[in-house]
C-alpha positions as CSV (number, residue, x, y, z in Angstrom):
1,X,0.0,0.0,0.0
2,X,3.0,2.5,0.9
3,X,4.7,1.5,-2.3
4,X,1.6,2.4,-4.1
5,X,1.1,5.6,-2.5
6,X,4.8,7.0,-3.4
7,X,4.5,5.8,-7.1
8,X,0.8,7.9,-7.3
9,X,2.1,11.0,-5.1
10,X,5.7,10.5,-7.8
11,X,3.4,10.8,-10.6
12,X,1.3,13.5,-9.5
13,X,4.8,15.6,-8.7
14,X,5.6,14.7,-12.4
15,X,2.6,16.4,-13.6
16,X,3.3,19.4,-11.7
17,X,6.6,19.5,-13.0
18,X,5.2,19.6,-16.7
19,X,2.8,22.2,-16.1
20,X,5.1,24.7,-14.9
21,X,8.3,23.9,-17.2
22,X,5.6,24.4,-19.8
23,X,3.5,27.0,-19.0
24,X,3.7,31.0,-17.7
25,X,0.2,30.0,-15.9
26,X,-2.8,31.9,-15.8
27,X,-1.1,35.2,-14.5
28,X,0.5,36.6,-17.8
29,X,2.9,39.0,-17.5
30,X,3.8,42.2,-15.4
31,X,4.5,45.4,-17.3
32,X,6.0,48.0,-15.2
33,X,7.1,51.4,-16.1
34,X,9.8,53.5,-14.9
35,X,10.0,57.3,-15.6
36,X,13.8,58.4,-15.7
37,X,12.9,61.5,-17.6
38,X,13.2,64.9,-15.3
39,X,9.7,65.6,-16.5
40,X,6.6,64.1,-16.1
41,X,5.3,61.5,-18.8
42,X,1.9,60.3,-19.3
43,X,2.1,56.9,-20.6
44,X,-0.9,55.7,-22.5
45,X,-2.2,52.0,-22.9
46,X,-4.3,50.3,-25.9
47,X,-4.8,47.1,-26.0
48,X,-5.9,45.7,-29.4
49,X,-9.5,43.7,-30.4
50,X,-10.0,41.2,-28.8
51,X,-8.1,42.0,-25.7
52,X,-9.4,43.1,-22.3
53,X,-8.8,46.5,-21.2
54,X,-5.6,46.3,-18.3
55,X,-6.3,48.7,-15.0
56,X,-5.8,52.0,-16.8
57,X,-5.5,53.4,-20.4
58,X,-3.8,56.6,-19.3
59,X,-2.3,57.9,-16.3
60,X,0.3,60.0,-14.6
61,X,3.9,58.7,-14.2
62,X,5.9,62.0,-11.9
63,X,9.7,61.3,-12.6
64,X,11.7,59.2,-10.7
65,X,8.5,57.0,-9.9
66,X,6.9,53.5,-11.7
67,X,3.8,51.6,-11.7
68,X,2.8,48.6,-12.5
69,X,0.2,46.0,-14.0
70,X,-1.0,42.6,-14.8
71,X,-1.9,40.8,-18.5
72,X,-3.1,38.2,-18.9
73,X,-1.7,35.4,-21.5
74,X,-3.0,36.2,-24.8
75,X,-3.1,39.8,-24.3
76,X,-1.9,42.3,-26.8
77,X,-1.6,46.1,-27.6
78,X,0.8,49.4,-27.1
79,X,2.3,51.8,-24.7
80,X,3.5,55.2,-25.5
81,X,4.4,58.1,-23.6
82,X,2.8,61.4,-23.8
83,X,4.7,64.6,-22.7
84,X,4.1,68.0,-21.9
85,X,0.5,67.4,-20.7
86,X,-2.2,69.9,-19.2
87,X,-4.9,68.2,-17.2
88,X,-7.1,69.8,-14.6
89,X,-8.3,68.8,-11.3
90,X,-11.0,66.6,-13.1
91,X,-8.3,64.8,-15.3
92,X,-9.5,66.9,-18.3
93,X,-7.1,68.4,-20.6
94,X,-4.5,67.3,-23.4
95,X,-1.0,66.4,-24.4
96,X,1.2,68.5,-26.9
97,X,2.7,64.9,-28.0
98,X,1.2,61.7,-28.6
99,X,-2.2,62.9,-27.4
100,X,-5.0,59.9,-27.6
101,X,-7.5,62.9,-27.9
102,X,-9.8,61.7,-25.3
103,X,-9.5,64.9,-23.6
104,X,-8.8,62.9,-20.2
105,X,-6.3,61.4,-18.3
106,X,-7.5,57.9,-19.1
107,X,-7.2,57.0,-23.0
108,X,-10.5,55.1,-23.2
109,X,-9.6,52.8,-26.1
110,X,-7.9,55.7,-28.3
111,X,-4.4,55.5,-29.1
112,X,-1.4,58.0,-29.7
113,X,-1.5,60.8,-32.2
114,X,1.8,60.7,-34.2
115,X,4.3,61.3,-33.7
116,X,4.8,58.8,-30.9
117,X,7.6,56.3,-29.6
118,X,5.3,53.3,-29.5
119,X,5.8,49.5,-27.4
120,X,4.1,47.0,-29.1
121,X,3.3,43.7,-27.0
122,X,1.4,39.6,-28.2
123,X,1.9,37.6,-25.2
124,X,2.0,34.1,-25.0
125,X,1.6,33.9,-29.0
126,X,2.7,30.3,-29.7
127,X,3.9,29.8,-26.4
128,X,6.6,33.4,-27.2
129,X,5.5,36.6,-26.5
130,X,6.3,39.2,-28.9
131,X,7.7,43.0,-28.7
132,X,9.1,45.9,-30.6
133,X,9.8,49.4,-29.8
134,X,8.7,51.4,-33.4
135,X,9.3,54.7,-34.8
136,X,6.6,53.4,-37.9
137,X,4.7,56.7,-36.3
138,X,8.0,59.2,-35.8
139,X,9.3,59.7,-32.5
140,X,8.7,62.4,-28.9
141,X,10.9,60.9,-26.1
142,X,13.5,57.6,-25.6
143,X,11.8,54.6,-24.5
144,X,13.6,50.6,-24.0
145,X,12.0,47.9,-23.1
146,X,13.6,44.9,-21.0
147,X,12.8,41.6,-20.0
148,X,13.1,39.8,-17.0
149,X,12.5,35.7,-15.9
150,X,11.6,34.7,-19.0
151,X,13.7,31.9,-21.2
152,X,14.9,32.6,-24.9
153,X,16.6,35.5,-26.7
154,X,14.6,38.2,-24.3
155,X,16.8,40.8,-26.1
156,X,16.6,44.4,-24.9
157,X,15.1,46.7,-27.4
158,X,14.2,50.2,-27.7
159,X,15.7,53.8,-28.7
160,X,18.1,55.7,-26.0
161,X,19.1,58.9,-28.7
162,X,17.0,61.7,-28.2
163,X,16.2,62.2,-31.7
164,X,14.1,65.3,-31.4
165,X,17.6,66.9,-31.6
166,X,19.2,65.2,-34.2
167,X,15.1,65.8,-36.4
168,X,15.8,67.3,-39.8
169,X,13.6,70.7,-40.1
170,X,11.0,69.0,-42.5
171,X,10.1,66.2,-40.0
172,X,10.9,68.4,-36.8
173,X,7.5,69.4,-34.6
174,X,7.0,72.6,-33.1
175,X,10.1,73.8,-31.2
176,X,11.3,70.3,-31.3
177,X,9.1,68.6,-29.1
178,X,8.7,65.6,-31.6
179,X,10.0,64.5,-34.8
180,X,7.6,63.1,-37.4
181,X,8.1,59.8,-39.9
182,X,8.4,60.5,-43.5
183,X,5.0,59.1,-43.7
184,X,3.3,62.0,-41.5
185,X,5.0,64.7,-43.2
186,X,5.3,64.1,-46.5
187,X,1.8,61.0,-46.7
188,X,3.5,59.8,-50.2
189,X,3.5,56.2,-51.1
190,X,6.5,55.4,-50.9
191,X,6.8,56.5,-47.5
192,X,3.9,55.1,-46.1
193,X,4.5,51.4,-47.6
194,X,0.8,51.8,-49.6
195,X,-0.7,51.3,-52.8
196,X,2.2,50.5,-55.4
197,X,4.7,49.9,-52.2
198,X,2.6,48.2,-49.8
199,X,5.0,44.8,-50.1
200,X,8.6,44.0,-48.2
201,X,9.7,44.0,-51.7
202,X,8.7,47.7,-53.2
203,X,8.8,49.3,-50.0
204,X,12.1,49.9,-49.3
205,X,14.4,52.1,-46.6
206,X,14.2,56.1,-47.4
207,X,17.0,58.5,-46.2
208,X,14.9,59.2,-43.4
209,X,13.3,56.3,-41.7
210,X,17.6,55.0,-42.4
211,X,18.4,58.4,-40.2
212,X,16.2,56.7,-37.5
213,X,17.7,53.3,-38.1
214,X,21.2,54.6,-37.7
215,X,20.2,56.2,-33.9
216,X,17.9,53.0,-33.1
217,X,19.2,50.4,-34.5
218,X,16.9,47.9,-32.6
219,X,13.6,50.2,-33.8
220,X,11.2,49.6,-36.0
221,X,12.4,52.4,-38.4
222,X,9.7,51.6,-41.2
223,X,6.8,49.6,-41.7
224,X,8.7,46.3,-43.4
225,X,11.8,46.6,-41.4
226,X,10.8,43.2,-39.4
227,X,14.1,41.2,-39.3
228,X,16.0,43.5,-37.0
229,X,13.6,45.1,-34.9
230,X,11.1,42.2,-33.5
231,X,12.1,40.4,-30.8
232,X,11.0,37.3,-28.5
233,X,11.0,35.6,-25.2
234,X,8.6,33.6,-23.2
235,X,7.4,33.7,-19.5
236,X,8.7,37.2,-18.9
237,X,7.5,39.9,-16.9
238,X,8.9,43.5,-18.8
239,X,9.7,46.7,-18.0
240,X,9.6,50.1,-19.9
241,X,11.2,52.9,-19.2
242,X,11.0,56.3,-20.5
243,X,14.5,58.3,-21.2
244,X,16.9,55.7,-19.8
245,X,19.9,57.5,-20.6
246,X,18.6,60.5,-18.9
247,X,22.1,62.6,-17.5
248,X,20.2,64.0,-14.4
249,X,19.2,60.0,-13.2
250,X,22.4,58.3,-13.5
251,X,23.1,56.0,-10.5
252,X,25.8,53.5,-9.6
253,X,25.2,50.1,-10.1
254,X,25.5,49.7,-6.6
255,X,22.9,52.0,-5.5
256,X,19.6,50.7,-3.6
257,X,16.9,52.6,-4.3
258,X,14.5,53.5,-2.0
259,X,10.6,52.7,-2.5
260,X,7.5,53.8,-1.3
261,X,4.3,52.0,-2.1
262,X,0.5,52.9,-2.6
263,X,-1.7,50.8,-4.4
264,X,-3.6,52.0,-6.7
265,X,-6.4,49.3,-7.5
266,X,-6.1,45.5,-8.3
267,X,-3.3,44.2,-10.2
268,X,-1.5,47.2,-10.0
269,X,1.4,49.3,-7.5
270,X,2.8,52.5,-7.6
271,X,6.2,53.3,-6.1
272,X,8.1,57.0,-5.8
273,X,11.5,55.9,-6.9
274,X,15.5,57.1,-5.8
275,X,19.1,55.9,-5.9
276,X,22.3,57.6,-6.2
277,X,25.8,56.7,-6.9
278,X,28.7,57.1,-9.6
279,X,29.6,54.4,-12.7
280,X,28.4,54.9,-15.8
281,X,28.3,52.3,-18.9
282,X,28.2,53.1,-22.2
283,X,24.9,52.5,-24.1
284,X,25.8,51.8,-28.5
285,X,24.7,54.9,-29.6
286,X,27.5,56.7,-27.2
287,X,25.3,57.6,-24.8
288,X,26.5,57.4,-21.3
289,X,24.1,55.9,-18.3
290,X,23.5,53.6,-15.7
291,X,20.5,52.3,-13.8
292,X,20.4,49.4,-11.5
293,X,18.3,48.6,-8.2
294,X,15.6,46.8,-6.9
295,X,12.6,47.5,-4.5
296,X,12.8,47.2,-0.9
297,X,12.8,44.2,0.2
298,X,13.0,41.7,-3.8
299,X,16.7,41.7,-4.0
300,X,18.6,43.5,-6.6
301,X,18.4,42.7,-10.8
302,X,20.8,43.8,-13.4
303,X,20.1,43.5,-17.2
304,X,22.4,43.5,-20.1
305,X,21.7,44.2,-23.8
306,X,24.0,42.4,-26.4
307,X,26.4,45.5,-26.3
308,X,27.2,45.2,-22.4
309,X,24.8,47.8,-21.7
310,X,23.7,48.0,-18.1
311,X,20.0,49.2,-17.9
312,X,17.5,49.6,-15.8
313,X,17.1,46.1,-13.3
314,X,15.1,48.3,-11.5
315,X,10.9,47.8,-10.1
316,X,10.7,44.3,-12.7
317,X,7.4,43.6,-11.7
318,X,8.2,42.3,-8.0
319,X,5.6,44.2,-5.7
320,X,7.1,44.4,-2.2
321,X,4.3,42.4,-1.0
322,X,4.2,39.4,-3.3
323,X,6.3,37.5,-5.5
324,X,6.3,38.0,-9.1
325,X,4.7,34.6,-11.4
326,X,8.4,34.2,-12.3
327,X,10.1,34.1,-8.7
328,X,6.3,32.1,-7.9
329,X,7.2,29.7,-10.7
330,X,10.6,28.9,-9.3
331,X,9.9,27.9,-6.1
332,X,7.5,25.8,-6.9
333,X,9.5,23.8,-9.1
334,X,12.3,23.6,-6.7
335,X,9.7,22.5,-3.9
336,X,8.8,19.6,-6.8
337,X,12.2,18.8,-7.5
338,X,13.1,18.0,-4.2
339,X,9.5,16.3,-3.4
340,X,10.3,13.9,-6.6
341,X,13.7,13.3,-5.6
342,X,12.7,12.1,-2.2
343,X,9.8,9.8,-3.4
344,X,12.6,7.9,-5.6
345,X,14.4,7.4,-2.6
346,X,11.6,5.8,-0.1
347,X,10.7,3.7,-3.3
């Protein structure tokens, strides 16, 4: 009767250990962002037909601070940052870039008027998720995406030059708050990948969307440039953040941030963020920064982009009261491993 027992709880430890070597689990992934810009940023969020809505379309991100929420597998759509805001005590008002023209804080299901740096998420799509940081819609602040405790390439990807300043005058916005695709300013075919160029092979690089390419190399810099710009991983939780390579928030690697938390609804933290510290690394485009940290209490996590880059291993997804699906995940197979290994031994 013992014998039998061991062999059913063994194959009932086996099963576990399937599931979660093959499966992220119901919980999707965590998308946090971080604000490294010394201005405020509004991000936006849209997710596309057929996915739910996450906690918020639209809200306020203060620099130096980050927020968080869940997806669910399955779940796809875009982030973007919108800058130099105006919103009353109501939440009414409007963005000078990448306004969702809602009128309101919240988004509602609109997404960003170009130009735009834009985050595009498919989670759990074949078992990978898939992400790209595009400049398809121009450009109006630096923005990189990174994953964390996922399996697979999980390449950093995203655009750390502040192009607004490098914008030729035909494409530049305003003063120079944004800096348009060819496509917005000029609308001709040929640009836009349309009509007579709407393949990968007529629609080909222009001196302009290559201008972007050369600052980002790991942006979308046109609507066909897929081989170079798309990227995978699976089980990840990721985090965005807006002007990494921002001069006034360089810390050390070393630094511990400190954290405050509020929560702002289901699924969902909020955390006033600060670190200090010297050491700087050197991003590819010759831009000089350094990010690193963790919250209070979840240890500390460092990522590196092909190039040795350090970025931001800071506020992954880890709220200070639970543990993340990936750190979840772990444990659970370690407690299996160990259960198995013991059930072969009393057999």
């Amino acid at each position: 009767m013992d014998h039998i027992f061991c062999c059913t709880s063994t194959l009932n430890i086996l099963s576990l250990l399937v599931l979660l070597l093959t499966t992220r689990g119901v919980s999707g992934a965590t998308f946090t962002f971080v604000n490294r810009c010394d201005y405020t940023v509004w991000p936006g969020i849209l997710a596309n037909a057929g996915s739910p809505r996450l906690d918020s379309t639209g809200f306020e991100l203060p620099k130096d601070s980050s927020r968080s929420f869940q997806a669910p597998t399955g779940w796809s759509g875009r982030f973007w940052g919108r800058t130099n805001c105006n919103f009353d005590g109501s939440g009414s008002g409007s963005c000078l870039t990448a306004d969702c023209g809602a009128g309101q804080v919240e988004c509602n299901g609109l997404g960003a008027a170009p130009p735009a740096t834009l985050a595009e998420f498919t989670l759990g799509s074949g078992g990978q998720d898939f992400y790209d940081v595009s400049l398809v819609d121009g450009y109006n602040l630096p923005m990189i995406v990174e994953g964390t405790g996922g399996s697979g390439a999980c390449d950093s990807t995203g655009c750390i030059s502040d192009l607004n300043q490098q914008c030729p005058s035909e494409l530049r916005v305003g003063d120079g708050s944004a800096c348009k695709s060819a496509c917005e300013a000029f609308g001709s075919p040929e640009y836009c990948c349309i009509g007579e160029y709407g393949t990968p092979a007529s629609c080909r690089p222009s001196v302009y969307s290559e201008m972007f390419k050369a600052a980002c190399p790991r942006s979308y810099s046109y609507a066909y440039d897929d081989a170079t710009s798309t990227f995978t991983c699976t089980g990840a939780d990721y985090t965005l953040t807006f002007c990494p390579s921002s001069p006034s928030q360089k810390s050390s690697r070393d630094a511990t941030p400190t954290t405050s938390a509020t929560s702002q609804g289901s699924g969902s933290e909020y955390y006033s963020v600060s670190g200090s510290g010297s050491g700087e690394g050197e991003s590819d485009t010759g831009s000089e920064y350094s990010v690193s940290g963790s919250d209070s209490g979840s240890g500390s996590g460092e990522a590196m982009i092909a190039d040795g880059s350090w970025l931001a291993g800071l506020a992954m997804g880890d709220s200070p009261r639970t543990l993340s699906p990936s750190t979840f995940q772990s444990a659970l197979i370690a407690w299996a491993t160990l259960s198995l290994t013991l059930s072969f031994h009393f057999l």
